[in-house]
C-alpha positions in Angstrom: 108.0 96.0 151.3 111.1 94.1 150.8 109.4 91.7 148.6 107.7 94.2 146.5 111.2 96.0 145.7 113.3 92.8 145.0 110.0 90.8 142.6 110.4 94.7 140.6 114.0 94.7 140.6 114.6 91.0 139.5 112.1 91.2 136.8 112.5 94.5 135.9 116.9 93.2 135.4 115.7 90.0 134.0 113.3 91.6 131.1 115.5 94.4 130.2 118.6 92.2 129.7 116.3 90.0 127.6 114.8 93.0 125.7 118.8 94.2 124.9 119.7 90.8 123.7 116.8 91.4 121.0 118.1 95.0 120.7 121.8 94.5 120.3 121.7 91.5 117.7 118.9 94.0 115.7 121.2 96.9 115.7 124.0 94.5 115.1 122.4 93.2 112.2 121.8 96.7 110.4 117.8 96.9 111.8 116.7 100.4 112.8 115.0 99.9 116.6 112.5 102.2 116.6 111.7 101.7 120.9 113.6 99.9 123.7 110.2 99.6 126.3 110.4 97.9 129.8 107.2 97.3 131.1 103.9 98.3 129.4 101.0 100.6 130.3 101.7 104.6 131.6 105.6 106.2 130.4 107.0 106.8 133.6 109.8 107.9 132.0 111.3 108.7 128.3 115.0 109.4 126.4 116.2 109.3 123.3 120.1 109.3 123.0 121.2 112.7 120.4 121.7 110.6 117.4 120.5 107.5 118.5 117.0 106.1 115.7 115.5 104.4 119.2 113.3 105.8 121.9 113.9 104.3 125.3 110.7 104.0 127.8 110.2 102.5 131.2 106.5 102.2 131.8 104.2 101.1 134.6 103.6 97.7 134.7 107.3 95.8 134.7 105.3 92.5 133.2 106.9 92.6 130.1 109.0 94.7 127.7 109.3 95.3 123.6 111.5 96.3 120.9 109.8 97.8 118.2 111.9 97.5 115.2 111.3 98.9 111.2 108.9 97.0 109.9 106.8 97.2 106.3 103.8 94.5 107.8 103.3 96.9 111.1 103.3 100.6 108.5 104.3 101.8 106.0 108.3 102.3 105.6 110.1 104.9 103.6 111.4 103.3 100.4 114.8 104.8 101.0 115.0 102.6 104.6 113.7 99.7 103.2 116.6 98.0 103.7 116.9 98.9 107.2 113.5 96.9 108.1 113.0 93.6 109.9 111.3 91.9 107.5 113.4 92.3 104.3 116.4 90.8 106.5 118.0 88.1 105.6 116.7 85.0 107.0 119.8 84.3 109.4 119.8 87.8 110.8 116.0 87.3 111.1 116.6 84.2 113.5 119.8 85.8 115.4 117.5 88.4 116.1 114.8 86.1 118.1 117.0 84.2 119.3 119.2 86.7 121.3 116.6 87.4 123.8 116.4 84.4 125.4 120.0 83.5 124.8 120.9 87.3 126.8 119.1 85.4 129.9 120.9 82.5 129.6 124.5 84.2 129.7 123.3 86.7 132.4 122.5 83.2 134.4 126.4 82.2 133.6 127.4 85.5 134.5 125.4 85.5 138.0 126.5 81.8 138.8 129.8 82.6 138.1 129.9 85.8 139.8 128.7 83.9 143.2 131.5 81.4 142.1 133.9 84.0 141.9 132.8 85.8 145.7 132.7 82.6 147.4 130.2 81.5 149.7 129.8 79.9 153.3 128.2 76.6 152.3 126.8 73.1 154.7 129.6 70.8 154.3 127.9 67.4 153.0 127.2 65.5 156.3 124.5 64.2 156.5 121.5 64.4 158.9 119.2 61.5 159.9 117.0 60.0 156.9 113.5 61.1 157.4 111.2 57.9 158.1 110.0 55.4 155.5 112.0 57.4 153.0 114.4 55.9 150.2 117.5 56.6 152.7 116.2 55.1 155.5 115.8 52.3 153.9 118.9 51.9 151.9 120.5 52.0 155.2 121.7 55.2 155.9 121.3 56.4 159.5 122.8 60.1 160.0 126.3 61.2 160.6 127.7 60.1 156.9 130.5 62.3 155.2 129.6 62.0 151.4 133.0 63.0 149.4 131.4 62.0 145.9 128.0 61.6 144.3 126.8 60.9 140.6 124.3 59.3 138.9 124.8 55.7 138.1 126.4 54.7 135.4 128.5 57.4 135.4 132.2 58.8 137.7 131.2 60.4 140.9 132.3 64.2 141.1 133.6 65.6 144.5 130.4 67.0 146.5 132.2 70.3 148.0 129.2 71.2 150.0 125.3 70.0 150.9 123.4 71.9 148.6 125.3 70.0 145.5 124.5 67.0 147.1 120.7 68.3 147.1 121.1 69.6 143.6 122.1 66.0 142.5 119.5 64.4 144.4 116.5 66.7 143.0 117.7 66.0 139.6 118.1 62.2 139.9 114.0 62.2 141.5 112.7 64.1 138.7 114.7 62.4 136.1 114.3 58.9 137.4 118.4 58.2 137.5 119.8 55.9 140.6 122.6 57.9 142.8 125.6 56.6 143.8 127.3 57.9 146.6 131.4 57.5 147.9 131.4 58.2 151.5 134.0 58.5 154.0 134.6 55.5 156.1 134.4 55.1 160.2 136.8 57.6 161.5 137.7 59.2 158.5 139.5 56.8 157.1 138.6 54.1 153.8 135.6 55.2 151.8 132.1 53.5 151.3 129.8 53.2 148.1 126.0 53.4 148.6 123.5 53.2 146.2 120.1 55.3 146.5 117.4 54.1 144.1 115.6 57.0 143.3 115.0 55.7 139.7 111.5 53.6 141.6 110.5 57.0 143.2 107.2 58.3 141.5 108.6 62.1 141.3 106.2 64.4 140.2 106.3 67.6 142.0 109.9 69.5 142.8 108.7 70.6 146.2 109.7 70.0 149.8 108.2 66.7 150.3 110.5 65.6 147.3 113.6 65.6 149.8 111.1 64.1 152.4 111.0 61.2 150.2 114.4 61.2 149.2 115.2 61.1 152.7 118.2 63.3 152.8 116.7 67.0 154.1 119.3 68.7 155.7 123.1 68.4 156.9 124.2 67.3 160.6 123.3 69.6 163.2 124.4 69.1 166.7 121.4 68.5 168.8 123.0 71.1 170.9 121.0 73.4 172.9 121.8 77.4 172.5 119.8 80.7 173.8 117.5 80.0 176.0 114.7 82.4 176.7 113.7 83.9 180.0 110.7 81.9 181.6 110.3 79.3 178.7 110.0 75.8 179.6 113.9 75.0 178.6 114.5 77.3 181.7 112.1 75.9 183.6 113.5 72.6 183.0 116.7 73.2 184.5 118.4 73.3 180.6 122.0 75.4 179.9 123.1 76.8 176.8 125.3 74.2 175.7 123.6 71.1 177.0 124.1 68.2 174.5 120.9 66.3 174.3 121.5 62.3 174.0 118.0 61.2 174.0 114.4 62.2 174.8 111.8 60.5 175.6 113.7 57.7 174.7 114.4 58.3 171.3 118.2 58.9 170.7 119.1 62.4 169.4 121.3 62.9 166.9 121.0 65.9 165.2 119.2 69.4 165.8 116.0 68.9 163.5 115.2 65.4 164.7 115.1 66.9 168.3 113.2 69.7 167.0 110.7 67.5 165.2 110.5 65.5 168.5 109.6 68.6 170.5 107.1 70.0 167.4 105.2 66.6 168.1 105.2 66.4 172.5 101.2 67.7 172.3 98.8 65.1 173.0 94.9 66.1 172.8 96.0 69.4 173.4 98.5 68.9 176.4 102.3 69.0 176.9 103.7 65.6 177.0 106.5 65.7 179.9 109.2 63.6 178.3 112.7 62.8 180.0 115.7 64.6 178.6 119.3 62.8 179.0 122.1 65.3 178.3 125.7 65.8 178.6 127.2 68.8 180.0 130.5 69.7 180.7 131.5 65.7 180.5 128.4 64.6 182.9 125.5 63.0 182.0 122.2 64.4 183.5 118.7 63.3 183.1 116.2 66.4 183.1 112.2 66.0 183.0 111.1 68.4 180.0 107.7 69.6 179.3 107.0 72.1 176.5 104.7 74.6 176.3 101.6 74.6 174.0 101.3 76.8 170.9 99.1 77.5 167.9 100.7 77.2 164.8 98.8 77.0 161.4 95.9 75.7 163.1 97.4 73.5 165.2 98.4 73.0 168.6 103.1 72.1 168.9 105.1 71.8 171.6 108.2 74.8 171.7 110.7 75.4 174.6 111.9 78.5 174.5 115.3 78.0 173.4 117.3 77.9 170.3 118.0 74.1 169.4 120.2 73.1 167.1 123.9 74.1 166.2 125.0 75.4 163.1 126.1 72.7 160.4 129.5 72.5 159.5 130.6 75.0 157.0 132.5 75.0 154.1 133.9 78.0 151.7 133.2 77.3 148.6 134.8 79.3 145.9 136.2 79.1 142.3 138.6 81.1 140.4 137.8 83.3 137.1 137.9 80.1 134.8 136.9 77.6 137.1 133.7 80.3 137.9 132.7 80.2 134.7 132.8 77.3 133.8 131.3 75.6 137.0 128.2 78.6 136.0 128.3 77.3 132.3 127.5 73.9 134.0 124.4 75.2 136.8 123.0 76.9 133.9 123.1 74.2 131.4 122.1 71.5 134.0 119.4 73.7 135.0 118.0 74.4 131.9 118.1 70.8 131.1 115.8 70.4 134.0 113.4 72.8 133.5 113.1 71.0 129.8 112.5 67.4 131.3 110.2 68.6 133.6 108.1 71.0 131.3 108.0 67.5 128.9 107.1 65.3 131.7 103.7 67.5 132.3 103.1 67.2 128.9 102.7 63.8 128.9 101.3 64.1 132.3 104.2 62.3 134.2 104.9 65.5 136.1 102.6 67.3 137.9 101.4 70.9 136.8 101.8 72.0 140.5 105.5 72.7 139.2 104.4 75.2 137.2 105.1 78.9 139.2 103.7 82.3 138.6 104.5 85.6 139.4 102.7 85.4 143.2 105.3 82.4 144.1 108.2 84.4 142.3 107.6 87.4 144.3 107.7 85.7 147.6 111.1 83.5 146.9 112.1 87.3 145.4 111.9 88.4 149.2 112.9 85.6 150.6 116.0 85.2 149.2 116.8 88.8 149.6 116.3 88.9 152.9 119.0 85.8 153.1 121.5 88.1 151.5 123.1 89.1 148.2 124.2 85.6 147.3 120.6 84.5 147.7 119.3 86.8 145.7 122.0 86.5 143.5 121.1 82.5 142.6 117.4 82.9 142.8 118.2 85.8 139.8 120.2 83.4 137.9 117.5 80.6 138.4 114.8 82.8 137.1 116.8 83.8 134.1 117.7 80.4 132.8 113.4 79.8 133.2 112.6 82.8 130.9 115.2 82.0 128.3 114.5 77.9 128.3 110.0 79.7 128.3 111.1 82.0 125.9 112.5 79.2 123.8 109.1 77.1 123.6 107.8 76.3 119.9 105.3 78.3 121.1 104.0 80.6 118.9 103.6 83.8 120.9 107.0 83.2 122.6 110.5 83.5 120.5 110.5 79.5 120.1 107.3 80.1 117.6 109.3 82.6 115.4 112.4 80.2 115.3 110.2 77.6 114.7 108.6 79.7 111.7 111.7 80.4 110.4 113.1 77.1 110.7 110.1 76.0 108.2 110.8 78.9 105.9 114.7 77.4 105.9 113.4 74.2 104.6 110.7 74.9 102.1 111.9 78.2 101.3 108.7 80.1 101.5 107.2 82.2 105.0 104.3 80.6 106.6 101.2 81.5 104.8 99.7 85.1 106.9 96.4 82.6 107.4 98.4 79.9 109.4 100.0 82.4 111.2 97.1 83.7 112.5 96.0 80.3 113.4 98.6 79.6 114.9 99.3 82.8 116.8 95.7 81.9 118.5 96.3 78.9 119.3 99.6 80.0 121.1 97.8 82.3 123.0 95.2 80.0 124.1 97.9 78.0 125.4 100.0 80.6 126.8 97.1 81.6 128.8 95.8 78.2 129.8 99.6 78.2 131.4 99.5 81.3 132.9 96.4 80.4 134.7 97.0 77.2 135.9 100.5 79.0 137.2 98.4 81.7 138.9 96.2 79.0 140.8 99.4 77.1 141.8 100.4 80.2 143.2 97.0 81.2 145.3 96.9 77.4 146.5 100.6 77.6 147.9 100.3 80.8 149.8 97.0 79.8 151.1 98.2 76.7 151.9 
């Protein structure tokens, strides 16, 4: 249910504030609106301010919204409001008029970031866990436990990485734009600092999905391999484990941090058994060795090893926040580095260098709507902004169906000083639909493979 009510609300936010940039710049701009619609399909419900030219609607199916303006090519228009139609606008107020759709989600994504900014959040500090294996990190040397203080692409200054998930951010965006990443770390106890240099610019990053960090290497922060609640009869209990117990190694592998030990107990099933492993801890300044053996559970088909008991310490935590200036302007920078992105990586499938499994439809928007509600309102709050700067960088698409098709139109009238002819724009509203649909469907399969995968 929670999902349901937060995919309505965000989309339901995200297409009226788009639909009231178009509305604002129209009224603006001397246009009479005729209807303000969210959603199509069945009126659930309709006003019309005392006064006010414009009808406002909310209808069924949130999928979409319209404004209707004055227009002589859609009827016929009273000679004495000629002047109050679309169409015999200037060309400028014409293209302010597109525009200010996709531009409204844009500064509602400024406007989120910077109100997250502005709150402050409880953020990973940017300590690093152990590389996962084979991956670029691991092999550039890196071995868990590293502070990183500053991070940038190469070639340019490294800026200060206040927490993990800027760290990520950079990371993502140096894989999928094929830029090296220089780090600054801190040096052995704290003091000095160390440069490293991760070449991501080799990698062969096509899809922005988990395994992309897999690669990378660099997952998640440090987490104490600590162990924490343990449940009644499990086999951490059985074994003779406290809350609190540090675990050193198992098995023989050294532990280091919470999700290597986790990993290590995920893989303790061998043709279908528990594989007894021996545990060395510390606890309370001994060292103890402890035999473990999990117990055997299903889990998407396959057979893991659990031990009833929470494992794993929280990562250090950071607040992270930013005055009113700073807010803004550090959300002027997410939404503009974002957007910048989603424009690579749209290009890159183009010319087939990305994959179109990065493509995401409503069924894969839905479920990170939920998800990130349930995670709280900062969440939610970032997963809005992300999906905003999407529909406004879509929306902007020389596409002609989408706004980017009218700008594009009106960009050719600027220079020739004549409208596309009403044949070509048939043929090329077709074609835009062809394409638009082609998208939509390949977005729609993307999201019945994930969720059955």
């Amino acid at each position: 249910m929670l999902t349901v009510v937060a995919f309505i609300v965000a989309l339901s936010l995200l297409i009226a504030i788009h639909e009231y940039g178009h509305y604002r710049m129209a009224v603006a701009c001397g246009v009479k609106v005729l209807r303000f619609s969210i959603g199509f399909g069945h009126t659930l419900l309709r006003w019309q301010p005392k006064g006010s030219p414009t009808e406002f609607v909310l209808a069924a199916f949130p999928l979409g919204g319209y404004v209707r303006m004055l227009d002589e090519r859609e009827g016929p228009v009273d000679p004495a409001e000629r002047h109050l139609a679309f169409n015999t606008q200037p060309l400028r107020s014409r293209a302010l008029i597109v525009a200010a759709g996709p531009l409204a989600n844009l500064l509602l994504a400024v406007l989120l970031y910077a109100a997250v900014n502005w709150g402050g959040v409880q953020m990973a500090a940017p300590l690093l866990g152990p590389p996962a294996a084979e991956s670029v990190a691991e092999r550039a040397g890196f071995t868990g436990g590293e502070r990183v203080l500053r991070a940038g692409f190469e070639g340019q200054e490294p800026q200060e990485m206040v927490a993990f998930e800027d760290l990520r951010w950079l990371l993502t965006r140096g894989a999928l734009e094929g830029r090296d990443v220089r780090l600054v770390l801190a040096g052995p106890g704290g003091r000095g600092e160390t440069e490293r240099l991760l070449p991501l610019a080799a990698m062969d990053a096509r899809d922005a999905d988990a395994s992309l960090l897999e690669r990378i290497g660099i997952v998640a922060p440090l987490s104490r391999p600590e162990i924490g609640e343990i449940s009644a009869g499990g086999a951490a209990e059985r074994a003779g484990l406290r809350p609190g117990d540090l675990v050193l190694t198992a098995g023989g592998t050294t532990v280091s941090d919470g999700r290597q030990l986790r990993a290590l107990i995920r893989q303790s099933v061998r043709d279908g058994q528990a594989v007894t492993a021996v545990w060395r801890i510390e606890r309370e300044g001994r060292v103890l060795a402890l035999d473990v053996q999990p117990d055997v559970v299903e889990q998407g088909g396959a057979l893991i090893g659990r031990i009833g008991a929470y494992v794993g310490v929280p990562p250090e935590m950071v607040t992270v926040q930013y005055g009113p200036l700073d807010g803004i302007w550090q959300g002027v920078v997410k939404t503009w580095e974002v957007s910048v992105l989603t424009l690579r990586t749209l290009g890159r499938m183009v010319v087939g260098e990305a994959s179109l499994k990065n493509l995401s439809g409503p069924l894969t928007i839905a479920d990170y709507a939920g998800r990130s509600a349930s995670l709280g309102l900062t969440s939610y709050l970032v997963f809005l902004a992300l999906i905003s700067v999407s529909l406004g960088v879509l929306n902007l698409l020389p596409l002609p169906v989408l706004d980017g098709g009218h700008l594009m139109y009106y960009l050719w009238e600027g220079v020739t000083g004549r409208p596309v002819s009403e044949a070509w724009l048939e043929r090329l509203q077709r074609a835009g639909v062809v394409v638009l649909a082609l998208m939509m469907s390949i977005a729609l399969f993307n999201d019945v493979t994930r969720l059955l995968g």
